[in-house]
C-alpha positions in Angstrom: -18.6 -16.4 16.4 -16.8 -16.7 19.4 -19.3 -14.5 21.7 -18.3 -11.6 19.8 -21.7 -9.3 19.4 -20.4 -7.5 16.2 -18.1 -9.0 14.7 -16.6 -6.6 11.7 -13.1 -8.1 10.5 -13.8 -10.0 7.7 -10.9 -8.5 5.9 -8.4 -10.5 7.8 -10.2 -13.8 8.4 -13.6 -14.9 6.9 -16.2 -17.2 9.4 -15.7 -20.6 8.0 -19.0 -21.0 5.3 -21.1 -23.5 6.7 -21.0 -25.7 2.8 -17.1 -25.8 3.6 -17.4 -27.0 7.2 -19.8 -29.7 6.1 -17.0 -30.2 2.8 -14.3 -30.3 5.5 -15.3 -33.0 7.6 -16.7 -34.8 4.9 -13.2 -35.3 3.2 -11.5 -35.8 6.5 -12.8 -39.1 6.7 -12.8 -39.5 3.1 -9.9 -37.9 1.9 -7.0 -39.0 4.5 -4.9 -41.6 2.2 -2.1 -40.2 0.3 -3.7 -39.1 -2.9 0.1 -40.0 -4.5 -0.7 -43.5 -4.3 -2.8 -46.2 -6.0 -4.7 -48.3 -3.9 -8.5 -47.5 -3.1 -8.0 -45.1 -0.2 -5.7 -43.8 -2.0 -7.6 -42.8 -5.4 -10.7 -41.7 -3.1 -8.1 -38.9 -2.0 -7.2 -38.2 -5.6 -10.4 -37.9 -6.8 -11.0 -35.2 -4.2 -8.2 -33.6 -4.7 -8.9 -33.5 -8.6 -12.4 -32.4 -8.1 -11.2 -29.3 -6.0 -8.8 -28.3 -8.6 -11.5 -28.5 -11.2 -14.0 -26.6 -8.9 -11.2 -23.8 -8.5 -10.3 -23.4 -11.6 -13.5 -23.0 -13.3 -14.3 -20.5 -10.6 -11.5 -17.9 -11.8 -11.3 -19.0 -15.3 -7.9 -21.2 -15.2 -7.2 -24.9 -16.8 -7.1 -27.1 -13.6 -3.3 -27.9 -14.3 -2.8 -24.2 -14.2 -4.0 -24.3 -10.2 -1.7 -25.7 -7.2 -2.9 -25.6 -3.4 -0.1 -23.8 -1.2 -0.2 -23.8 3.0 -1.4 -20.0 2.9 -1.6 -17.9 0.8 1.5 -15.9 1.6 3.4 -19.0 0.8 1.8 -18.6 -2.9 2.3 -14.9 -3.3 6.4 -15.6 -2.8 6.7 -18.7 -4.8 4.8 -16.9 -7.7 6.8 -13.6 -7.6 10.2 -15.9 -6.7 9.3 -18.3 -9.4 9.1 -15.9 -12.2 12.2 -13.7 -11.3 14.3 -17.2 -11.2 13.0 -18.8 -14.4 13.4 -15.1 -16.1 16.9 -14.3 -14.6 18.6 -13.8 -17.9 16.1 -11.2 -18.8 16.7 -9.3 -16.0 16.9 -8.9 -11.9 14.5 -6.6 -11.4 10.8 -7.0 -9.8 8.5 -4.2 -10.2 6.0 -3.9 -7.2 3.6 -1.4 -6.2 3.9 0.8 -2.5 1.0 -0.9 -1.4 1.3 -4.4 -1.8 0.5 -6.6 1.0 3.8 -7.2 3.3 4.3 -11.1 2.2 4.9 -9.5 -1.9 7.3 -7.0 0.0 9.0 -9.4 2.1 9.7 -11.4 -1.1 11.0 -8.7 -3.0 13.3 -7.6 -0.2 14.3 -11.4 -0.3 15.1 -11.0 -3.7 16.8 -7.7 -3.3 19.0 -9.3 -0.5 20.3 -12.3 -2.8 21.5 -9.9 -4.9 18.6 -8.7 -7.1 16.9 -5.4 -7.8 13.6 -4.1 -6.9 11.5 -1.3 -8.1 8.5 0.2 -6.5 5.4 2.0 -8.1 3.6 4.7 -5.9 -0.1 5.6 -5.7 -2.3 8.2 -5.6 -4.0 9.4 -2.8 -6.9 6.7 -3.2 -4.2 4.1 -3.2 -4.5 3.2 -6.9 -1.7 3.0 -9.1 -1.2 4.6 -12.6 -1.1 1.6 -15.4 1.5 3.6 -17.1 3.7 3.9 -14.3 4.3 0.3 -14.6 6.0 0.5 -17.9 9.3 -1.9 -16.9 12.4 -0.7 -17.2 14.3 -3.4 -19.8 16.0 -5.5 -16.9 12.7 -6.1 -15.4 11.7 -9.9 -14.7 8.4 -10.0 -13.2 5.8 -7.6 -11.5 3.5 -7.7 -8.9 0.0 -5.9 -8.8 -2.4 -6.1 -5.9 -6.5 -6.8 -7.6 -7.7 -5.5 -4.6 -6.1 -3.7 -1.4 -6.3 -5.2 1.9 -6.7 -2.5 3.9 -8.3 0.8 2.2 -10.2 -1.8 -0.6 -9.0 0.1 -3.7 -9.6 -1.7 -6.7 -6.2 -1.6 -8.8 -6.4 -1.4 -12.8 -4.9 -4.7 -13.4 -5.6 -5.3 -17.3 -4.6 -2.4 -17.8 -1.3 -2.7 -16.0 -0.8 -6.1 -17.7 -1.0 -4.5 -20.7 1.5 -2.3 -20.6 4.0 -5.3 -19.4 2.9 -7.9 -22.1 3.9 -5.3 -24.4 7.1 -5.5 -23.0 7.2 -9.0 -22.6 7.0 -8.5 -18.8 4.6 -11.5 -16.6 2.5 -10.0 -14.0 1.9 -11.7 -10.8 -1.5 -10.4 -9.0 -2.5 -10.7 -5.3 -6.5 -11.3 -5.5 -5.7 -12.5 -1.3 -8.8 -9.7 -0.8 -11.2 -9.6 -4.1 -11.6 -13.9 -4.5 -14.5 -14.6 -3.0 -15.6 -10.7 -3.3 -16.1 -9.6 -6.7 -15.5 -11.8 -9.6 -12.0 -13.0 -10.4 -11.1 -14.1 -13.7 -7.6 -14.6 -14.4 -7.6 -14.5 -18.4 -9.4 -10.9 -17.9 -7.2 -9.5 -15.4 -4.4 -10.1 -17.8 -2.5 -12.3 -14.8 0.3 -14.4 -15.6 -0.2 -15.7 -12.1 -2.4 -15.4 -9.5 -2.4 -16.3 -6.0 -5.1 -16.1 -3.4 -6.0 -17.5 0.5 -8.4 -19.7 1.7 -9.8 -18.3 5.0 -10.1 -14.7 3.4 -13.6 -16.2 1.8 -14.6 -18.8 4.1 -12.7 -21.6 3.6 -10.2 -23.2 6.4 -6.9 -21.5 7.3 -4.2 -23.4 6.3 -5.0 -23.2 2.4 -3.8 -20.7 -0.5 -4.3 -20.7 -4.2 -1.7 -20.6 -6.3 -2.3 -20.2 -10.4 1.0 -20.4 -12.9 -0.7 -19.9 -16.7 0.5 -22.4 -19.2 3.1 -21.3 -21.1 4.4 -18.6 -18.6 8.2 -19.3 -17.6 8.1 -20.1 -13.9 10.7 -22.6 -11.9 10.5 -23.3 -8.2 12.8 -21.4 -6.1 12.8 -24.1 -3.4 13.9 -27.1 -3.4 12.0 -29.5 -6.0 9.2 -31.7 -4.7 6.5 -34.2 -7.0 3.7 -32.7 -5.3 1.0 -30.2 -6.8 2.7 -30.3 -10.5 6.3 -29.5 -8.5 5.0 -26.6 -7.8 4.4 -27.0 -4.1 6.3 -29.5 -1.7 5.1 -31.5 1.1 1.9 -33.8 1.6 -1.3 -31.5 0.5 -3.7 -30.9 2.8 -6.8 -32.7 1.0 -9.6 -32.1 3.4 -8.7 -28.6 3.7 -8.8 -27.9 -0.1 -11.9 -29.5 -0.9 -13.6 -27.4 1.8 -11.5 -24.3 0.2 -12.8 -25.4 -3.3 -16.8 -25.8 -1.8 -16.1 -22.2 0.0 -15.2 -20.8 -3.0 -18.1 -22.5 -5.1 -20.6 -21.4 -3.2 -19.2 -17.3 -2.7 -19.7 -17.6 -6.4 -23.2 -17.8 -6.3 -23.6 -15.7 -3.4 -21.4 -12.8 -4.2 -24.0 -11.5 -6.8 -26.1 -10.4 -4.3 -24.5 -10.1 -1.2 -22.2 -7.3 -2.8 -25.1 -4.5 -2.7 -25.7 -5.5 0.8 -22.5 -4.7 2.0 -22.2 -1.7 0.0 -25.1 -0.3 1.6 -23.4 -0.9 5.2 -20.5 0.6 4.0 -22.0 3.6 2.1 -24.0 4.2 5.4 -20.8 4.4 7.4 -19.5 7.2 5.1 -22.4 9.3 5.8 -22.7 8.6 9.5 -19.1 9.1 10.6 -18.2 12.6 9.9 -21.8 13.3 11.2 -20.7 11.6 14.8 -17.2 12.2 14.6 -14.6 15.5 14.2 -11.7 15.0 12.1 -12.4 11.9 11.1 -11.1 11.1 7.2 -12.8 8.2 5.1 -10.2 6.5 3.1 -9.9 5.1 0.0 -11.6 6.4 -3.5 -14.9 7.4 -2.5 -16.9 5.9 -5.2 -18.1 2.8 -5.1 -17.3 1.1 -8.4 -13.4 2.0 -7.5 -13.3 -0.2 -5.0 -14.6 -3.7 -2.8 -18.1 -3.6 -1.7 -17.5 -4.8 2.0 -15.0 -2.8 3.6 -14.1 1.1 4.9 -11.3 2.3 6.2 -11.2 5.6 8.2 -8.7 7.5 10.3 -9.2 9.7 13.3 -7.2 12.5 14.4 -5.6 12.6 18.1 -6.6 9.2 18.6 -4.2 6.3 18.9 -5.3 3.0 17.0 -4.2 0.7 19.5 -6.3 2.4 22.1 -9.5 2.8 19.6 -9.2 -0.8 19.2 -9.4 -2.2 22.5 -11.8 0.3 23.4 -14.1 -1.1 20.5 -13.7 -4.4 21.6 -14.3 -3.9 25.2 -17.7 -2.9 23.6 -17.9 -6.6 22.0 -17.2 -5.1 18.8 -13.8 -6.4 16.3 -12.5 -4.4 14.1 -8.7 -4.2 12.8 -6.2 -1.1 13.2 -2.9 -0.7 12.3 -1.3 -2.3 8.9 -3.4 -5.2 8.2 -0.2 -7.3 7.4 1.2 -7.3 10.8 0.1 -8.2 13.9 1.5 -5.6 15.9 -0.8 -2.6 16.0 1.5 0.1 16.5 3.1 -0.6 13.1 2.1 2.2 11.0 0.7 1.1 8.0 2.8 1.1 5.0 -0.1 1.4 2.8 -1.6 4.8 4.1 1.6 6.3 4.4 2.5 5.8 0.3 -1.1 7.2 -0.4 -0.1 10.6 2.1 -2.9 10.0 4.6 -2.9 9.5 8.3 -1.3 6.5 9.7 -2.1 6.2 12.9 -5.9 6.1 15.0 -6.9 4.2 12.0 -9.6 1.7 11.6 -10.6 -1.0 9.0 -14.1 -2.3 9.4 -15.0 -4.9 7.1 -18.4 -7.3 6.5 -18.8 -10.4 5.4 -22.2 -12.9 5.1 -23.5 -13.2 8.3 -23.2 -9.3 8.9 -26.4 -7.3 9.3 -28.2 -4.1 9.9 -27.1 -4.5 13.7 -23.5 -4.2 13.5 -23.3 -1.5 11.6 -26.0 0.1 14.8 -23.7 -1.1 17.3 -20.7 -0.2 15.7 -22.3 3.5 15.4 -23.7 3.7 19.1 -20.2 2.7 21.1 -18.0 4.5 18.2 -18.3 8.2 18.9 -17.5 7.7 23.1 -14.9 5.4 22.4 -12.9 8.2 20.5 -13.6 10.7 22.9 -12.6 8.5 26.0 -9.4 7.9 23.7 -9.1 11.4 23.2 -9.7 12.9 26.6 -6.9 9.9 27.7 -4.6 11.8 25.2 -5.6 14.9 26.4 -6.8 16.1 22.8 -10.8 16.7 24.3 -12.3 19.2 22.4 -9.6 19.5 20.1 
């Protein structure tokens, strides 16, 4: 993993599963013709490509023609939300999204806002989580968007029971499960989604790769130009070898979910003790009990520290963690999502495990943490505060 001794950011990229590195350059030899065409090559790559849908699909609970492959799965979070407001346009302008959606369901609805649509946004509570009631539409609503999972504090959002309220006002919900697929089970008749989208490298497959699910029957029409590809859903040539290594990814977290999930939880749940313990003001965030929300990540802010500065202290110990807001790059943006749940935004840190974590990075995560905040500290001149 790069020669990094503990490496905790799983959250933003998953290690590439070995059964999808194996899938992947299986298919590049195999799966290189243009699977839109009819001679042999040509059908070996639709046959791959047909068996990766199937694979997908019957992971989350979809019909196959219900699942297209996007190039991320950013791009599939915008043409799902975009899709629905343009097909439903006569209903109404609005999108409904939630203060703590991930910044690519933002970005679209400010997109949407800027052509000359409206936008409405749902807050949280101090655990991040939404109220299902608060997502009753107004009547010019045309599509919402609900996080399953949050990307940086790991809330688990009541998604059926949002879609429930909308259906009964004939409202489609798009969710992000970009942070539960691959997680915790994800089934999109049992969410209540009306589409779903999702990213490859979150669970081990290749960057480069996003899920996008339309249910039939659900009024959707592209709001790019048109293209033949992936039902006309998606344009450009797909990317076969990376989706059938995103479908064997996928396949195998599946299986391996069931009991990795405890596993992680106990790293996690270990953290929550230990930190206060090590640490002053330090603040765990998130709902504190464990069925509220994903198994394999914590979240926690310190006081008088600066992220930035926690962060590159933390990895000049070989250790990688995330700070900041988890949807940029930039590490002095403060994160949008902590600031709509009221907590700290700044000196934050998102640690988050994934398969091939153990017992030992939680240790050295533990024995460089406590000095790295105080040398961050002392720099601040907040020693002893």
């Amino acid at each position: 993993m790069g020669g990094v001794p503990a490496y905790l950011d799983h959250a933003s990229t998953a290690v590439l599963h070995p059964t999808a590195r194996a899938a992947l350059l299986a298919a590049i030899d195999e799966g290189w013709a243009d699977p839109a065409r009819l001679y042999r090559d040509a059908r070996q790559a639709r046959m791959l490509l047909d068996a990766a849908r199937e694979t997908v699909s019957g992971v989350i609970g979809a019909r196959p023609d219900e699942v297209s492959f996007t190039a991320s799965g950013t791009q599939a979070a915008q043409l799902a939300l975009l899709g629905a407001a343009r097909a439903r346009r006569r209903a109404g302008s609005r999108i409904l999204v939630s203060a703590v959606e991930h910044s690519c369901v933002l970005h679209a609805a400010e997109w949407h806002e800027h052509a000359g649509g409206l936008v409405g946004t749902i807050g949280v509570d101090r655990f991040g989580r939404v109220d299902p009631v608060s997502f009753t539409p107004p009547p010019d609503t045309a599509v919402a968007s609900l996080q399953h999972a949050n990307h940086e504090v790991a809330t688990i959002q009541p998604v059926a029971a949002a879609a429930d309220v909308l259906h009964a006002m004939g409202v489609p919900l798009h969710v992000d499960a970009a942070m539960s697929l691959g997680r915790i089970p994800v089934d999109v008749t049992a969410l209540g989604a009306d589409l779903l989208s999702a990213s490859a490298h979150k669970f081990g497959g290749p960057a480069g790769v996003g899920i996008l699910v339309v249910r039939t029957g659900r009024r959707w029409v592209n709001p790019l130009p048109a293209d033949e590809r992936e039902g006309g859903r998606v344009a450009g040539f797909p990317n076969v070898a990376g989706i059938v290594a995103t479908a064997a990814a996928l396949h195998a977290r599946a299986n391996e979910i069931i009991t990795e999930g405890p596993r992680l939880a106990g790293y996690v749940e270990r953290l929550q003790a230990r930190l206060p313990e090590l640490i002053a003001d330090v603040e765990v965030l998130g709902d504190p009990d464990p069925a509220g929300r994903l198994p394999h990540m914590i979240t926690f802010s310190c006081l008088y520290v600066d992220g930035e500065s926690l962060l590159h202290e933390l990895d000049r110990a070989g250790i990688a963690v995330s700070s900041g807001s988890s949807c940029t790059s930039d590490t002095l943006t403060p994160s949008h999502v902590l600031a709509a749940m009221g907590a700290l935004t700044q000196g934050n840190i998102r640690v988050s495990f994934g398969r091939e974590s153990d017992s030992g990075d939680v240790d050295a995560l533990l024995a460089v943490l406590p000095d790295a905040v105080a040398r961050v500290r002392e720099r601040a001149g907040a020693a002893g505060l």
